[in-house]
C-alpha positions, 0 to 999 in steps of 0.5 A, a space after each residue: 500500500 503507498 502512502 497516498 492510499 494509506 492517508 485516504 483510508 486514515 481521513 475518511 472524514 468520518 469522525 468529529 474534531 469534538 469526539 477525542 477531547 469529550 472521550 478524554 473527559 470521559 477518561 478522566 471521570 473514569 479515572 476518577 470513579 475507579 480511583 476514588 469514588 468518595 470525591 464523587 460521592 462527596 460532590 453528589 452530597 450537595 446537590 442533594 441538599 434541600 430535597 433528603 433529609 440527612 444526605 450523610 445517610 446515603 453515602 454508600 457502603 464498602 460494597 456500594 465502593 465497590 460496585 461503584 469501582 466495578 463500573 467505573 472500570 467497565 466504563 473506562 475499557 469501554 471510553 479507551 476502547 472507543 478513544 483507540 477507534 477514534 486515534 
């Protein structure tokens, strides 16, 4: 294959200049809810106020940790996945 065919194929014109920085923010957030998802916790406890009486009182288990981990690692194959298609 020469090199001319071979840049035809790579800029099919398909994808959108918007898509990678957006994934990289889904990288991140991913990142964030694997890594430590307390922070996310914590920034959700403010919007709760005014609406759940006690919003320490939904703050999840270890297991609840857990699940939230299992997720984000979900999640983060799925946005590396789709950042590889895209590069």
């Amino acid at each position: 294959m020469n090199i001319e065919a071979s840049i035809i194929v790579a800029s099919d014109g398909n994808s959108n200049p918007v898509l990678i920085p957006l994934l990289c923010l889904f990288l991140v957030m991913g990142l964030l809810q694997v890594l430590r998802p307390q922070l996310l916790w914590k920034l959700n406890r403010n919007f709760q106020r005014g609406w759940v009486k006690d919003p320490d009182a939904t703050e999840p288990t270890g297991k609840g940790y857990a699940m939230q981990r299992a997720t984000g690692a979900v999640f983060l194959a799925f946005v590396i996945w789709m950042l590889v298609q895209q590069i």
